[in-house]
C-alpha positions as CSV (number, residue, x, y, z in Angstrom):
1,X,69.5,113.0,53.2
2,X,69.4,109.5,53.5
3,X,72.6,107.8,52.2
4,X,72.6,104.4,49.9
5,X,73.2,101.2,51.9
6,X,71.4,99.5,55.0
7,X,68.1,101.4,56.9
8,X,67.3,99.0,59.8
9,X,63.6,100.1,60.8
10,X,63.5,100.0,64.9
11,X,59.7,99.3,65.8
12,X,57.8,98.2,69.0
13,X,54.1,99.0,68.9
14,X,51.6,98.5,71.7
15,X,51.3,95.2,72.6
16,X,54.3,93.8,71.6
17,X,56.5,92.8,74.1
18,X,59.7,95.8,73.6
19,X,57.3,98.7,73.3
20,X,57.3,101.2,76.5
21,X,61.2,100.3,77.7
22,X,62.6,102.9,75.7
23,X,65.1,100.1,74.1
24,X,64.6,101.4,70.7
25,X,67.3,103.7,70.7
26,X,69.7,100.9,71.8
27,X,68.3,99.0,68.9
28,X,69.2,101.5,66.3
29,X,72.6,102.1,68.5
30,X,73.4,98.9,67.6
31,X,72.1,98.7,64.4
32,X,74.4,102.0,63.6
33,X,77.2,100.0,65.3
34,X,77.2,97.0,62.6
35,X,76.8,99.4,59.5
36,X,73.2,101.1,59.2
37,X,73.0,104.5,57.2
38,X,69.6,105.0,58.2
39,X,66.6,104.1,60.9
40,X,63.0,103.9,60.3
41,X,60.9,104.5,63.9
42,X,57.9,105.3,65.4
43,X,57.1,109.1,65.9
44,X,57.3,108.6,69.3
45,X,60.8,106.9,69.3
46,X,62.6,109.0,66.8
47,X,64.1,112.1,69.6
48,X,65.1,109.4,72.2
49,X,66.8,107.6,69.1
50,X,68.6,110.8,67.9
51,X,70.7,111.1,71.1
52,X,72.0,107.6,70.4
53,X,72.9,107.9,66.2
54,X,73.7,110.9,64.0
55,X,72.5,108.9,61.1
56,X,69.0,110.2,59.5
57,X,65.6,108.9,60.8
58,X,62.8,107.9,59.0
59,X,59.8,108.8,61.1
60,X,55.8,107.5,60.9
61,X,52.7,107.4,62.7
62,X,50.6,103.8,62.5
63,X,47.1,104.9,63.4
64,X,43.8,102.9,62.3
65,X,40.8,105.0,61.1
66,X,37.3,103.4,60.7
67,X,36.8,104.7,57.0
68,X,39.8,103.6,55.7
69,X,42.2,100.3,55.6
70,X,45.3,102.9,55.6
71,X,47.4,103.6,59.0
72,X,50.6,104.8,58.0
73,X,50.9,108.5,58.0
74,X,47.3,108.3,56.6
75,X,46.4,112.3,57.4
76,X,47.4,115.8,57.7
77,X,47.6,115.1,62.0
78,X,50.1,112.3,61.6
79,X,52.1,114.4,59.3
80,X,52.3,117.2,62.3
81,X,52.7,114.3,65.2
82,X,56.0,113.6,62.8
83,X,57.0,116.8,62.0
84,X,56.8,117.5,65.8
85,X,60.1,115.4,66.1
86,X,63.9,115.3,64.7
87,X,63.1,113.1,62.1
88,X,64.7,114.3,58.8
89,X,62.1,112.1,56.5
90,X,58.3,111.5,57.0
91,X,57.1,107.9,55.7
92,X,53.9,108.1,54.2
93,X,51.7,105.2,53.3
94,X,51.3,106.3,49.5
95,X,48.8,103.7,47.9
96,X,45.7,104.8,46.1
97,X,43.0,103.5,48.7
98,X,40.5,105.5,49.9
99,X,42.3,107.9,52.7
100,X,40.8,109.0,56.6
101,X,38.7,112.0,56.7
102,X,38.3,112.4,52.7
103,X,41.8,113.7,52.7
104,X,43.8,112.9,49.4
105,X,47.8,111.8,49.1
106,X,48.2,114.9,46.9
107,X,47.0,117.1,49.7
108,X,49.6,115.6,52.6
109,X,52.5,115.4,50.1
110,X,51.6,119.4,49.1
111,X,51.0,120.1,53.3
112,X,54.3,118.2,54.4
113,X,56.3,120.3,51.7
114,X,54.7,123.9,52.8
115,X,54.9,123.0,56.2
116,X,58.7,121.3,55.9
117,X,60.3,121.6,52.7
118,X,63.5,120.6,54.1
119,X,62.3,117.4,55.4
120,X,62.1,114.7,52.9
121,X,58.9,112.2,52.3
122,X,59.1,108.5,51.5
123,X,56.7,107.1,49.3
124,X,55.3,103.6,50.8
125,X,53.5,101.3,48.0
126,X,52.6,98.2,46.9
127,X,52.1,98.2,43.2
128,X,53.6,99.7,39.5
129,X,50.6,102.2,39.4
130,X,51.5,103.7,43.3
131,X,55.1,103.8,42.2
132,X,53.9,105.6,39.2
133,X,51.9,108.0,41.0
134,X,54.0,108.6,44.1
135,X,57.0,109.4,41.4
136,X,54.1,112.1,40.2
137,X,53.6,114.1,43.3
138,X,57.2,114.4,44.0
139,X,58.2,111.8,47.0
140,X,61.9,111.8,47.3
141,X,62.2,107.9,48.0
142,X,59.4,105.0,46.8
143,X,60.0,102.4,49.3
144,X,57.8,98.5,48.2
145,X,57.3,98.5,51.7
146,X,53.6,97.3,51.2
147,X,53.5,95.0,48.6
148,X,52.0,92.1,50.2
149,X,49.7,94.0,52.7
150,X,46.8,95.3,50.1
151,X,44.1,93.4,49.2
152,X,45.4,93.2,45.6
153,X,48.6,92.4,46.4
154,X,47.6,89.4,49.6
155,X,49.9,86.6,48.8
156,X,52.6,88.0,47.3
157,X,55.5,86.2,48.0
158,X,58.3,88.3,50.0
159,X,61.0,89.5,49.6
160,X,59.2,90.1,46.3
161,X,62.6,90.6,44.3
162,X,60.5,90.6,40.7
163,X,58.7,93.6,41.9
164,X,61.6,95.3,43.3
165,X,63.1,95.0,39.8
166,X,59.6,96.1,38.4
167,X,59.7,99.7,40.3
168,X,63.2,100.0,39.6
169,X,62.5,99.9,35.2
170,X,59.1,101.6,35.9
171,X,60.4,104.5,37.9
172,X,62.3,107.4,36.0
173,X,64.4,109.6,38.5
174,X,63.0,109.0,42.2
175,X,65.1,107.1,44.5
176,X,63.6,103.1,45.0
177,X,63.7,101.4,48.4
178,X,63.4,98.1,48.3
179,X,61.7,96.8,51.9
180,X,59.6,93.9,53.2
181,X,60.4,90.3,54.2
182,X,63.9,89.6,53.7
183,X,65.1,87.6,56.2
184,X,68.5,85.8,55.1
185,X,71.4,87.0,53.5
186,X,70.5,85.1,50.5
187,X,67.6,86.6,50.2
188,X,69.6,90.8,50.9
189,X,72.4,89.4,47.7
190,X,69.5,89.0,45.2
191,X,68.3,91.8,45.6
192,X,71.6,94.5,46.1
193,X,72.1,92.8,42.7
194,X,69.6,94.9,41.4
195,X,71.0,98.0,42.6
196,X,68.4,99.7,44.6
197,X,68.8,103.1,46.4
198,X,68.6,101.3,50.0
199,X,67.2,98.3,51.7
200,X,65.0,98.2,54.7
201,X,65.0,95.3,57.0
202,X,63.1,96.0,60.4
203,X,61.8,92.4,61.4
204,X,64.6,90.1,61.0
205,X,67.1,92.7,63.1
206,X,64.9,94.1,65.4
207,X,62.1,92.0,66.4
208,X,63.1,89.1,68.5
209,X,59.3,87.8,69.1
210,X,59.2,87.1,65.4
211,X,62.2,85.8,65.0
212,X,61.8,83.5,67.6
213,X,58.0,82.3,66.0
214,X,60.1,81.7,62.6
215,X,62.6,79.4,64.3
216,X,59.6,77.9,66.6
217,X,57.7,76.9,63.2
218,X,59.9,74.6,61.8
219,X,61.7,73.1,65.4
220,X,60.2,69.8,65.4
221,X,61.4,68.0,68.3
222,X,61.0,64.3,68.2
């Protein structure tokens, strides 16, 4: 469902200073405006942002879990909290950690297709062997959206346009999202020269906090 081009991802969890206004929606309003083909939200966001854009949503649950360092989509109740909304694709954090509740990535990608075979999964990883595996059970999109948050994968410098290339020779049919740190235009040309599915930028468009910390870092005021 989702078309090739630019998915802006319009995100404002608790604590940070745009979550509970409902200005998400105006976010991906806008971001529709200047060009996006997609948005990736929060569960909770993803109806109040279909009134706004008739582009297709990427929805996910971020939810921490004691016996596990995964909290994207991690279980089966996520999957429903998503599947409760209009979201036409469910983002799953698809790494091979150790998942909440004993529950395995082959069982959620098997119960989100019985449940909702129309609705389409993305794939989110960090490394060759993920890509590998999430190409395996079937996802219809393998976004890199977390290279650079695993412990094997800590320092990675982002955008990480060496591994975007990496997924795209390793992976054999399944669409490739490339996602995570890019910041500049620079940075977007590199990689739309090599030809991914989409791109995902969330933080640069859509956060103004961290924006503003990025441009605080280097002001130096004499």
């Amino acid at each position: 469902m989702l078309k090739r081009g630019l998915i802006v991802s319009c995100q404002a969890g608790v604590g940070e200073p745009l979550h509970g206004y409902n200005i998400m929606k105006y976010m991906a309003k806008a971001a529709v405006a200047g060009g996006a083909c997609g948005i990736r939200a929060l569960y909770y966001d993803v109806d109040e942002i279909k009134t706004e854009v008739d582009v297709p949503v990427i929805g996910l649950v971020k939810e921490d879990y004691e016996d596990s360092e995964i909290y994207i989509t991690p279980t089966k109740r996520e999957i429903d909290l998503v599947l409760g909304t209009k979201a036409e694709c469910i983002a799953i954090d698809a790494t091979l950690r150790k998942r909440p509740n004993g529950e395995t990535l082959d069982e959620l990608v098997a119960y989100a297709r019985e449940k909702a075979p129309n609705v389409e999964l993305m794939a989110d990883i960090a490394t060759r062997e993920e890509a590998i595996n999430a190409e395996r059970l079937g996802f219809d999109y393998i976004s890199t959206t977390l290279r650079g948050y695993t412990p094997e994968t800590k320092g990675a410098v982002l955008p990480d346009v060496g591994f975007v290339e990496e997924v795209l020779k390793t992976v054999k049919k399944t669409k490739v999202v490339a996602e995570g740190g890019v910041y500049e235009v620079g940075q977007l040309k590199k990689i739309s020269d090599l030809n991914p599915y989409s791109v995902v930028i969330g933080s640069a468009i859509t956060r103004p906090m961290v924006v503003t910390e990025r441009f605080m870092k280097v002001l130096d005021l004499k």
